[in-house]
TORKE-946488 format. One record per residue (C-alpha): residue in three letters; x, y, z. Coordinates in steps of 0.1 Angstrom, whole numbers, plus 5000, padded with zeros to 4 digits. Layout:
ALAXYZ
...
This chain:
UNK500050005000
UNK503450245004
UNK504450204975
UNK501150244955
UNK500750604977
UNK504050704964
UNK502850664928
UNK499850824933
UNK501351124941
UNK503151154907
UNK499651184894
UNK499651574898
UNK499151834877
UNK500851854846
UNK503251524849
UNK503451194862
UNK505951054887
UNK508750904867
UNK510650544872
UNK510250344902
UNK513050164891
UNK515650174868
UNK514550134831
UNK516349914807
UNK517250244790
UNK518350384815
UNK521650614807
UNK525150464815
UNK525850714846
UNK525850474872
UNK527850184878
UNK525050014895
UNK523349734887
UNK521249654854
UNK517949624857
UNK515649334864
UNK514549134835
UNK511549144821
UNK510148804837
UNK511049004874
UNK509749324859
UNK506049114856
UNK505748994890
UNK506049384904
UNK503849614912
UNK502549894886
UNK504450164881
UNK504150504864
UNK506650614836
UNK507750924828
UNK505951014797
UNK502750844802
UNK499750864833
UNK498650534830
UNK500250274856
UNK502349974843
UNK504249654849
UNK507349714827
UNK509450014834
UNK510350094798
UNK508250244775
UNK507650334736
UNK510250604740
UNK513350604761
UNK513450674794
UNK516950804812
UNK516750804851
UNK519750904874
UNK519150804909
UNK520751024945
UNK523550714943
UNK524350804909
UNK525051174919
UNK527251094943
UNK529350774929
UNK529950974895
UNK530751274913
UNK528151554907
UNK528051844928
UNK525852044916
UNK522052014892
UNK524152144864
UNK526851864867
UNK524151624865
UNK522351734839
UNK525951844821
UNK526451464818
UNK523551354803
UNK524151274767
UNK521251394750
UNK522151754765
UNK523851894739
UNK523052254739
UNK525052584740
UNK523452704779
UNK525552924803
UNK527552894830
UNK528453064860
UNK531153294846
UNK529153344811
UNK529053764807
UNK525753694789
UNK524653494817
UNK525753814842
UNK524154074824
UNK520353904821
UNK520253624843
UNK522453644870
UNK522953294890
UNK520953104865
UNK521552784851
UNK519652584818
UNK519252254805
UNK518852234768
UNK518251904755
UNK518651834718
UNK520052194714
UNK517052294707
UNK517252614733
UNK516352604768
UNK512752754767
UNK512352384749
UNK512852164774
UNK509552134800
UNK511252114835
UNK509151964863
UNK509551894900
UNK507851644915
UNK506251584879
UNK504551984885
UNK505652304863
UNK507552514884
UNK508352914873
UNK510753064849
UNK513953204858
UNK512353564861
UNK514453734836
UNK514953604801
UNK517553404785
UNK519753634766
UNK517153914773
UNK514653704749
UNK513253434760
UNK511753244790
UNK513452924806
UNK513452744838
UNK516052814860
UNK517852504878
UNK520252624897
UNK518252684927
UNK516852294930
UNK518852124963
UNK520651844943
UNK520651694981
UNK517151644985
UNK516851454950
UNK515651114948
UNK516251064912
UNK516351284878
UNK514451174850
UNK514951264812
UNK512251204786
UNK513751314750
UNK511351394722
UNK508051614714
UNK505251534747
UNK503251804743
UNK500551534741
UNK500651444773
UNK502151764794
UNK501052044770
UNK503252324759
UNK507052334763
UNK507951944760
UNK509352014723
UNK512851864725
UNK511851634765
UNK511151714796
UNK512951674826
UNK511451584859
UNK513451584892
UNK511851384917
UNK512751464954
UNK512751214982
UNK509351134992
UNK509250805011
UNK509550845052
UNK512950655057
UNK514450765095
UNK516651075094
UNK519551145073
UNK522151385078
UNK524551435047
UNK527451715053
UNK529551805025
UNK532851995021
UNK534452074989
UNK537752284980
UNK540152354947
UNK543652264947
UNK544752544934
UNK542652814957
UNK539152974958
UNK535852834954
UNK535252614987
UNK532252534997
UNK529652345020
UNK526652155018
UNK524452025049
UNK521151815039
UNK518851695063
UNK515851515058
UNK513451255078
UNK509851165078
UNK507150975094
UNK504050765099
UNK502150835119
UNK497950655116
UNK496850805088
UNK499351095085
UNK502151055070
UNK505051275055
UNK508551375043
UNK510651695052
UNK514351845039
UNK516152085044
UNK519752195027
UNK521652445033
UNK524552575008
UNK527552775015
UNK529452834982
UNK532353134981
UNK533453254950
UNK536453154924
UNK537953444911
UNK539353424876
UNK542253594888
UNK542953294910
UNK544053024878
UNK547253114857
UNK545153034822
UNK542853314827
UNK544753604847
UNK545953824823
UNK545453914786
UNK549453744786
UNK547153444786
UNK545453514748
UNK546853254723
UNK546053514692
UNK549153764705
UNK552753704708
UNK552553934733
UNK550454064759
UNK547754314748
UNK547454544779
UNK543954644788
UNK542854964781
UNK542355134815
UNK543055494803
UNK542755564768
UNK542155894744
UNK541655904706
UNK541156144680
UNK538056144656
UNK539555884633
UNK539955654670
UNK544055674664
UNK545655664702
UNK546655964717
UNK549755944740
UNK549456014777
UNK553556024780
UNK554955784801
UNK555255974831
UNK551356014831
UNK551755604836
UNK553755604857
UNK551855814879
UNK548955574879
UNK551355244884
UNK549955214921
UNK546455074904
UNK545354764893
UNK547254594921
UNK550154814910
UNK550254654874
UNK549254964856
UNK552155074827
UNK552855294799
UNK551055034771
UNK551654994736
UNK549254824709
UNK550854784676
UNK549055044645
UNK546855184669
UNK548655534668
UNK549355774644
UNK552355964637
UNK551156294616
UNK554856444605
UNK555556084589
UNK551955984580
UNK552455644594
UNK550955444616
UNK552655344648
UNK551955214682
UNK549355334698
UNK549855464735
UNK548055434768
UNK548055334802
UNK546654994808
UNK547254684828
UNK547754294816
UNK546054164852
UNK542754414852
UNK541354154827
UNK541253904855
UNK538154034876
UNK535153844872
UNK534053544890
UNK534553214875
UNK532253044904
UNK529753274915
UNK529453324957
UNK525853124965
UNK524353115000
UNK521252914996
UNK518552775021
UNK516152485007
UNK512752345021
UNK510752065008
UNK507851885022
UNK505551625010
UNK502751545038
UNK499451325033
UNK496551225054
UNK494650915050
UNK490551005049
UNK490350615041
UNK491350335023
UNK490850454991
UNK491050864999
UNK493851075009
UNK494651455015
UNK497851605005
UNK500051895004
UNK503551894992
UNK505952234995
UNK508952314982
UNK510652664986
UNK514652824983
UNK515953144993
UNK519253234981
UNK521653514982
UNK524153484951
UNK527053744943
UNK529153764912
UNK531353954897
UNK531254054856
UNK533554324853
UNK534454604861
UNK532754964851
UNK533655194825
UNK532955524812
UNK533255754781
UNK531056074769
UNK527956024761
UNK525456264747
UNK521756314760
UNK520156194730
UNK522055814740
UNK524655924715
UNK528055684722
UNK530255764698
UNK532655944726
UNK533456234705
UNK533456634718
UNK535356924709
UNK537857004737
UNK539757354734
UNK542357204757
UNK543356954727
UNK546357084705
UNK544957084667
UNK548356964659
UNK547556624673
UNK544956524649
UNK545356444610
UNK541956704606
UNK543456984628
UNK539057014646
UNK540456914679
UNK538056654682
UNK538856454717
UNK537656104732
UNK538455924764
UNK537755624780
UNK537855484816
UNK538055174826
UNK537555174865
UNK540254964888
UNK539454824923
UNK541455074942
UNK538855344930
UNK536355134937
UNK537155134967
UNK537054734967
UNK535954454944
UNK532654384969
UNK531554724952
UNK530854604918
UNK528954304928
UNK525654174912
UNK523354094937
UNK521253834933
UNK517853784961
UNK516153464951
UNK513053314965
UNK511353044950
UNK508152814961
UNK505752624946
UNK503152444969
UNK500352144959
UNK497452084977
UNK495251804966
UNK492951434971
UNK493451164956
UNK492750814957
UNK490750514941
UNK487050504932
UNK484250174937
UNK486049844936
UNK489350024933
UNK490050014896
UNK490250394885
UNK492250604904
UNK491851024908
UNK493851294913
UNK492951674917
UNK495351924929
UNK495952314928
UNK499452424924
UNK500552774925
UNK504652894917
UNK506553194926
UNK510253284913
UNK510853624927
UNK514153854930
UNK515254104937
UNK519154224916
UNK520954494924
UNK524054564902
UNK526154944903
UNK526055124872
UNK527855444857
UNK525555724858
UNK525755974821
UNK525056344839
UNK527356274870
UNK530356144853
UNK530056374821
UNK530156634851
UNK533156494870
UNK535156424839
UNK534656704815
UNK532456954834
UNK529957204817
UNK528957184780
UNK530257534768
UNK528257504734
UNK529057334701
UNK531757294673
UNK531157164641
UNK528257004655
UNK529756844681
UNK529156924717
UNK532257134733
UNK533957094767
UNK535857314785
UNK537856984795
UNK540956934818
UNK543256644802
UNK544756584835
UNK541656494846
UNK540856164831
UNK544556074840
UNK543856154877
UNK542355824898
UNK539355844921
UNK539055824954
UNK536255584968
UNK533955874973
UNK534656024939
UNK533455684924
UNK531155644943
UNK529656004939
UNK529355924898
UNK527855544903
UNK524655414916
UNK522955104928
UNK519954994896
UNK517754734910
UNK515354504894
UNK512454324912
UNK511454054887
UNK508653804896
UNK507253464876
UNK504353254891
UNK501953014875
UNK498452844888
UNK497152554876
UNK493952324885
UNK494351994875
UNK491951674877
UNK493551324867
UNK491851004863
UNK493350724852
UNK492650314852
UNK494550034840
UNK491949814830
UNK489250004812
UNK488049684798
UNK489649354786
UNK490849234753
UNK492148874749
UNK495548984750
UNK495349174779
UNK493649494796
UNK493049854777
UNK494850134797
UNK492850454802
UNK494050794816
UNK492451154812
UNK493251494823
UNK491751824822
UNK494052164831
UNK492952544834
UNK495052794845
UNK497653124841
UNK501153224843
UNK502353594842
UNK505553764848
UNK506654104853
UNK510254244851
UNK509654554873
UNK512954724863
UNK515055004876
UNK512655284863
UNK515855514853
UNK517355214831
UNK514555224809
UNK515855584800
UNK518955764789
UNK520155774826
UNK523155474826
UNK526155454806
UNK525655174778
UNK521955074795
UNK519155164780
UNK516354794792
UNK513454694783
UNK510654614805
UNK507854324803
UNK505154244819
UNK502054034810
UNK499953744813
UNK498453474798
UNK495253204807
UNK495352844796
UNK493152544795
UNK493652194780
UNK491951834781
UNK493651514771
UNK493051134773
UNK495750844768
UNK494650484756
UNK497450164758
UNK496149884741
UNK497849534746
UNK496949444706
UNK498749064711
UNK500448944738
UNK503949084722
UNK502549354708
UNK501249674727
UNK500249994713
UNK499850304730
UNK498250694724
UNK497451014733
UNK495951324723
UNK495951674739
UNK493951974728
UNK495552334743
UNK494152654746
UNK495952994750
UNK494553334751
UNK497153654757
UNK497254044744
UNK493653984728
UNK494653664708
UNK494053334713
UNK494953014700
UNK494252614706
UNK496752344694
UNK495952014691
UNK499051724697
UNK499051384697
UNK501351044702
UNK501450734691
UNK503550474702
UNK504450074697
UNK505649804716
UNK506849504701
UNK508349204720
UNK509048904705
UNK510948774729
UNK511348844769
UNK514448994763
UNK514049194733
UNK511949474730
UNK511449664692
UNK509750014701
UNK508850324680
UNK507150684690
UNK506050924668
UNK504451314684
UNK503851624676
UNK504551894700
UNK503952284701
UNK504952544723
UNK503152854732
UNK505253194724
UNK507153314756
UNK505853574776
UNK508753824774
UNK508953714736
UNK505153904739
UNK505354144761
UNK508654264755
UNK508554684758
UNK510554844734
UNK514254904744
UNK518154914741
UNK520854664758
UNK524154784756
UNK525954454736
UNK528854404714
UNK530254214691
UNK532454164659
UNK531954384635
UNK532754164602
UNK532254394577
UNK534354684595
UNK537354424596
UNK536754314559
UNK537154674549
UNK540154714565
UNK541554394553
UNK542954274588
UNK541453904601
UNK539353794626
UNK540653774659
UNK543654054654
UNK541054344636
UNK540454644655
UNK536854544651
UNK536854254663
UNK535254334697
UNK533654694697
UNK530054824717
UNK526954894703
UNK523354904708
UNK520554554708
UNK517454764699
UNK514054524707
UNK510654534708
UNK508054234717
UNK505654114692
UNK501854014701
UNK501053854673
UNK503553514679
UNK501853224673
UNK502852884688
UNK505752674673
UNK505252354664
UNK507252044662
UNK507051624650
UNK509351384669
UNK510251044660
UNK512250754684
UNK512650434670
UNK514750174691
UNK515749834705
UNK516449784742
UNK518149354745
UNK518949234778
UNK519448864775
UNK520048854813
UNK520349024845
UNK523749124847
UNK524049314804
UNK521349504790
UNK522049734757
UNK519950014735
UNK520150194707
UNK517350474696
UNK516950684668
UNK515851024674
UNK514451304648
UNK512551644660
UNK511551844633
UNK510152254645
UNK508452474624
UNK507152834630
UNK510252864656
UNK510153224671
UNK513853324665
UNK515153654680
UNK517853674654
UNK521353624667
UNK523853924666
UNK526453754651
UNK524653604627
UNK523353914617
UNK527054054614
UNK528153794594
UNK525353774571
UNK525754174569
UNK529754134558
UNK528753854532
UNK526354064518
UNK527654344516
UNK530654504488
UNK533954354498
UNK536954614502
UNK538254814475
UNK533654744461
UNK534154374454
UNK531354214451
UNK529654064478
UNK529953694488
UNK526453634493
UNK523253774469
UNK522554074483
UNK519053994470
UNK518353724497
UNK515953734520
UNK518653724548
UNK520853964529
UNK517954264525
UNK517054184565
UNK520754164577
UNK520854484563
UNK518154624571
UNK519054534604
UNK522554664610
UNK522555084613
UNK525755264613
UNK527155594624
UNK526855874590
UNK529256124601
UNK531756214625
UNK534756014643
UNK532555654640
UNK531555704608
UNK530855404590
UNK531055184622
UNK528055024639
UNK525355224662
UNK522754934665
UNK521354624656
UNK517554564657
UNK516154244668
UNK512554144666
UNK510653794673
UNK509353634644
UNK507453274634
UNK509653234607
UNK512652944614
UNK512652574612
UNK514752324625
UNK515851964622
UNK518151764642
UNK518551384645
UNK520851144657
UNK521250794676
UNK521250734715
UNK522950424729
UNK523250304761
UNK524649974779
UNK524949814812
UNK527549514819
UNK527649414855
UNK530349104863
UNK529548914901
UNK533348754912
UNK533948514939
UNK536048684967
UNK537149044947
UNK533749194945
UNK531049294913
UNK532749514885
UNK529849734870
UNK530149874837
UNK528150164824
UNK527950354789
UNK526050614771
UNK526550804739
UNK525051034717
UNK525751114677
UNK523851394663
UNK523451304626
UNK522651634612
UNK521651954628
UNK520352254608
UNK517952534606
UNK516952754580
UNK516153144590
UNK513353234564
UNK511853034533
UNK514353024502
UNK517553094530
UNK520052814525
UNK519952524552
UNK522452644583
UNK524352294591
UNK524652404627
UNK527252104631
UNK529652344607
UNK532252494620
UNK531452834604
UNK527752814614
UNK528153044638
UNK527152764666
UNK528852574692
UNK526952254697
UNK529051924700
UNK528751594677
UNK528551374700
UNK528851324739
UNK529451024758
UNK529850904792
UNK530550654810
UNK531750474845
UNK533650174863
UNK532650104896
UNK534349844921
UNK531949754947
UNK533349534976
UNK530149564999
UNK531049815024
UNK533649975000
UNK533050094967
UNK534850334942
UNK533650464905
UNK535250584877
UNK533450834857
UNK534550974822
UNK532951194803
UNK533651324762
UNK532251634744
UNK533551584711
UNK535251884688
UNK533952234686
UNK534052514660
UNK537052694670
UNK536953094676
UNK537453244642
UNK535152954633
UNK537852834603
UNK538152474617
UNK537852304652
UNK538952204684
UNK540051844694
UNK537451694720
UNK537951664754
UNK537651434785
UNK536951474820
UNK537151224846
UNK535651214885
UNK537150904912
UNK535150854937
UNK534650604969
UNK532550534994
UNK533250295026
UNK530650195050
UNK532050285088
UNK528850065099
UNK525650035092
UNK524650415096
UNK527750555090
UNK529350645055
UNK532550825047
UNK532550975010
UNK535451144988
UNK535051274952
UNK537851394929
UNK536251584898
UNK538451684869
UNK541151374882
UNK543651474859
UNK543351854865
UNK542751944827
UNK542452314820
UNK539652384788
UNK540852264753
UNK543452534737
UNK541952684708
UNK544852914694
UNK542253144675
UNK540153254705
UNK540753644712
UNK538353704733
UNK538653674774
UNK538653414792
UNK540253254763
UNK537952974761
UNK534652874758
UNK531952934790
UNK529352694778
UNK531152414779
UNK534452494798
UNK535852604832
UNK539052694846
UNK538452534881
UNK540852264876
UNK540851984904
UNK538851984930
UNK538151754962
UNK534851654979
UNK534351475014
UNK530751415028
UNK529851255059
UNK526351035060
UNK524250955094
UNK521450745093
UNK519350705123
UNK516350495118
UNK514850345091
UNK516450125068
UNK520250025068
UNK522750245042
């Protein structure tokens, strides 16, 4: 009767509890061992599998199933969600990490999972098989995902992974899978875990204390957890790969950072004269110097070009976080009364609170005119005509701001507030004789924050810096400006006195009503009973950004947001059927009809699955899944307000012009404007999967699968991508010197690139770029496919212990998109595709299990990547964990993890000019790093 209360309450909402036990396609993370067969699988109880609300016998389905169980996390070595989810095969898509500027500038602290590659705000993430809210700023400043960061990796029973469209059965969002982590819900005694973790080579320690117990007591019953987190920050400064721009593979020598720096109108390098350097050698941790970058100056009696001066430091590059500082507090409780046999009350609650700080960079400043202007440029008396080509005495300067003025690096934190809850009330039970079951709950979600972050403001520091406007020249606004003065540093006060705090109080919730009824023997055929499930939903989800009212306006240097706020109602019905056609042969289901309304519109989809089991033997099964999928357009996609993000980027066409490459251009990293605007007339995107598999376990100790996997989307809403744009601009453009373009300038993509790319007229930036506009359209499709294969091999010995064998792999095929109708096909695989998706991933583990001892041995591949300048690739990598565990008695375990054994810095990629040097998404500098965690058990079963 336990274990049949512990499915029911998988039966809320919007999902269904996952696994029981291990599938037979279950990924190769865990050295544990395989599955039971088939005949043992028959004499169990029913189940629920991810993917489907209808209880069953066998724990695979028609499509595959990946389950990682709390043993898994900690034999293979993962410390966090993210490393989890980081080593599951089929998650192959660009997401960010913890030191990603993107990541720091819209969604500080948060953390994706992207199956497929398909984008985050693709993959459905449950908890406890229930929606839970978006992170509650967008991905990139575009889109909404689920953030997964803040879910206590202590408190997990087991993660589930369903790959492949499932909108049929949990709505919108299940386009590429879903994910469903399933905390521990069965009372058990008390368990104390207390983990401690450390870096060999400094920075980043941290500790982890979970606690959870339960009991039962009559007919109440329950489950409570707490964890607590205490993670300090890894500076970047900290690792000897990422410390100073010495470390760039593009230079043979280091590029100083440009701390203090003026030009002329054509943006040649003014000299400060070393003895202005030298006065300012004190900063950066006294690594400021007189700086040279080669044909960055201009020498007007010889009209040549020759080093350009300025006073900079190699080290000041080094100031962002790597590992963000995280102090986090985590509650979950799942509680139930018994009303009777066959009735039950039920509440589960899970909440988080964190505090998270990181660091992104530091500030900077340079003129910029009331209109939003940035082009730096202002007449300045003070300027000798005889230092520029054009005699107009045309000045610009730029600040880069060290720690000394700062008056500490604490002072230009991002602040990150977090609070999170979601809580399910409900009944459930059985009705008559027992043979349908019910389940109706309400669940309600909150992701709130509250981000503070310092910012440069324009009318203070145009004050301090170059004082009153005294009128205009040549239609450029003129200073009365002191030279000295952007030479001089700032006290704490004086930095203070230009800077202010912008906060942002953003806030997600959804509500949803859900009634489930479900029964597995609707009536009988002669091969066996007709499974029967139905669901109906209603509900809304809303967000609202709430930003700093002055960022929305010309107030901050290089910020001008947008805001977003809106809502949205839903409602949707379904029903599943699984037929048992022969006795080998069972075929399965569903359809789902979805209703959306928004802004004035509305829209209904209708999906559906179909699904077949074939088993001509015990130990072979032959299965295939076919669904269609949709997702409704995100919120912020919507709702968007119209607005500027200060972004960057490379400016192809400027370095084309000038005829230097990629990666050494003095384009190749410059600031402009992200214009965007919301668009409420979206409609939903829609997508077809296919799986198509074996799984073959000819006994308990080897089981093996293979799947073939194919998600087609249509109508994707595509907020174009930057660089993209920039590329597609250069191509389709005149070359230097008005050679033809590369590309038809006709295209579709060509006339939008375009269309899309404004540069400066006049003046000092002239010809360079002011803005790029990006809007959200129904216009792209994608296609990827590929193979999944996993295997178990577990080998019993007399006297040394069971050797367990695990293995899982993933080979995309092909991956591409096309942007509009009659665009070429992108091969996003490509290596000048502008994307960084792998191949292929694999992992896999060894463990040694002795009985009270056990170790594992976990390796992980990410195969090659385009390389920077995206004109070939980077070899793949590997990455290996040890781990053990020994038994002091039976409620006592000791526990030590290595990660990154071999202490591999990221892959070298000799093209990549941009800092850290290497690629966020997939790669860190943490280097090795050690783990020890304590385990008390008192009551309940044995460890």
């Amino acid at each position: 009767m336990r274990h049949r209360r512990i499915i029911a309450s998988a039966l809320a909402g919007t999902a269904v509890c996952a696994l029981a036990g291990q599938a037979l396609a279950q990924t190769a993370v865990d050295g544990q061992a395989p599955p039971q067969d088939v005949a043992a699988e028959e004499a169990s109880p029913e189940i629920l599998v991810l993917g489907s609300r209808i209880p069953r016998v066998q724990a695979e389905g028609p499509a595959p199933v990946t389950t990682i169980t709390s043993e898994d996390i900690l034999r293979n070595g993962y410390q966090s969600v993210p490393d989890v989810l980081r080593a599951i095969t089929q998650n192959g898509g660009e997401t960010q990490s913890q030191q990603s500027f993107s990541g720091a500038d819209f969604t500080p602290g948060a953390q994706q999972v992207d199956l497929r590659g398909l984008g985050p705000n693709h993959t459905l993430v449950l908890v406890n098989g229930r929606r839970i809210a978006d992170f509650p700023l967008p991905f990139g400043g575009n889109s909404n995902f689920t953030d997964i960061s803040n879910i206590p990796v202590g408190l997990i029973e087991r993660v589930e992974v369903l790959s492949g469209s499932a909108s049929a059965i949990y709505g919108s969002d299940a386009i590429s899978g879903v994910v469903n982590f399933q905390l521990k819900s069965k009372p058990d005694g008390t368990r104390i875990d207390y983990r401690a973790g450390f870096t060999e080579h400094g920075g980043g320690s941290s500790q982890r204390l979970s606690l959870t117990t339960g009991w039962e007591t009559g007919g109440f019953h329950g489950v409570v957890g707490v964890e607590l987190l205490d993670q300090r920050p890894l500076w970047a400064y900290q690792r000897r790969l990422q410390d100073s721009s010495a470390d760039s593979p593009t230079t043979d020598y280091p590029i100083a950072r440009r701390n203090f720096l003026r030009t002329d109108e054509d943006n040649d390098y003014l000299d400060p004269g070393a003895a202005v350097c030298a006065s300012l050698a004190s900063l950066n941790g006294g690594t400021t110097y007189y700086a040279s970058r080669p044909g960055y100056g201009y020498d007007i009696a010889n009209d040549e070009y020759v080093d350009g001066r300025y006073c900079g430091s190699n080290e000041a590059i080094g100031y962002g976080t790597t590992i963000s500082q995280r102090r986090a507090a985590s509650l979950y409780g799942s509680m139930g009364y018994n009303l009777s046999d066959k009735a039950e009350l039920f509440v589960d609650v899970q909440a988080s609170y964190s505090r998270l700080r990181l660091f992104r960079d530091v500030l900077d400043w340079q003129y910029v005119t009331p209109d939003g202007n940035e082009e730096g440029t202002f007449f300045n008396p003070n300027m000798p005509a005889n230092l520029t080509f054009s005699g107009d005495q045309l000045d610009n300067w730029y600040r880069l701001f060290t720690p000394e003025e700062m008056g500490g690096l604490d002072k230009g934190m991002t602040r990150n507030r977090s609070f999170t809850y979601n809580i399910t009330p409900g009944i459930r039970g059985k009705l008559g004789d027992g043979a349908w079951g019910y389940e109706v709950t309400y669940n309600h979600a909150e992701y709130s924050s509250k981000i503070d972050f310092p910012q440069v403001v324009i009318g203070k520091s145009n004050d301090f810096f170059l004082g009153p406007q005294i009128g205009e020249e040549n239609g450029y606004p003129a200073f009365d400006a002191d030279i000295a003065r952007l030479y001089k540093p700032l006290t704490p006060a004086e930095y203070a006195s230009i800077t202010a705090i912008s906060t942002y109080r953003p806030k997600t919730w959804v509500n949803n009503f859900s009634a489930t009824i479900n029964s597995t023997e609707l009536f009988q055929l002669p091969a066996g009973p007709v499974g029967f499930a139905a669901v109906a939903e209603v509900g809304d989800q809303g967000y609202e950004i709430n930003p700093d009212p002055l960022a929305l306006t010309q107030y901050y240097v290089g910020l001008i947001d947008s805001d977003g706020k809106g809502t949205r109602q839903h409602w949707g019905a379904g029903g599943e059927l699984r037929v048992p056609a022969f006795e080998f042969l069972q075929l399965s289901g569903a359809g789902r009809y979805d209703h959306y309304s928004f802004a004035g519109n509305g829209f209904g989809k209708f999906t559906y699955n179909l699904g077949a089991e074939l088993r001509p033997m015990k130990s072979l099964l032959i299965r295939g899944a076919y669904g269609t999928g949709f997702r409704a357009p995100d919120l912020h996609y919507v709702f968007k307000g119209p607005g500027n993000t200060h972004t960057g980027g490379t400016d192809y066409y400027g370095c084309g012009q000038v005829g230097e490459d990629i990666g050494d251009c003095q384009f190749d990293d410059v600031d402009f404007i992200a214009r965007q605007n919301g668009n409420r007339r979206l409609r939903p995107e829609t997508s077809t999967s296919i799986n198509a598999g074996l799984v073959f376990q000819p006994s308990r100790n080897f089981d093996f699968s293979a799947d073939y996997f194919r998600v087609k989307m249509k109508n994707q809403v595509l907020n174009m991508r930057i660089d993209t744009i920039l590329r597609d601009e250069a191509s389709c453009r005149p070359g230097a010197g008005g050679a033809a373009p590369e590309a038809d300038p006709t295209t579709p993509t060509c006339m939008d690139a375009i269309a899309r790319v404004q540069r400066y007229a006049g003046g000092a930036l002239a010809g360079e770029i002011q803005s790029v506009s990006i809007n959200p359209i129904n216009i792209a499709e994608e296609t990827t496919d590929g193979i999944d294969i996993a295997a178990h091999l577990r080998l019993p010995t007399a006297g040394i212990g069971t050797f367990a064998l695990a293995a899982s792999y993933t080979y995309v095929l092909n991956h591409t998109m096309r942007q509009y109708p009659g665009d070429p096909v992108i091969d996003k695989l490509a290596f000048d595709s502008g994307y960084y998706i792998p191949r292929d991933k694999g992992t896999a583990s060894l463990t040694w299990d002795l009985g009270r001892f056990s170790t594992t041995l976990n390796g992980q591949r990410l195969s090659k990547l385009p390389n920077y300048a995206e004109e070939g690739y980077i070899k793949a990598s590997y990455l290996f964990n040890l781990s053990a565990q020994v038994d002091l008695n039976d409620r006592i375990r000791l526990s030590g993890t290595v990660n990154n054994l071999f202490d591999q810095n990221p892959i070298k990629d000799r093209t990549y000019s941009g800092y850290p040097y290497y690629d966020t998404s997939w790669f860190d500098g943490v280097g090795r790093s050690f783990y020890l965690q304590l385990t008390y058990k008192m009551g309940g079963a044995k460890l």
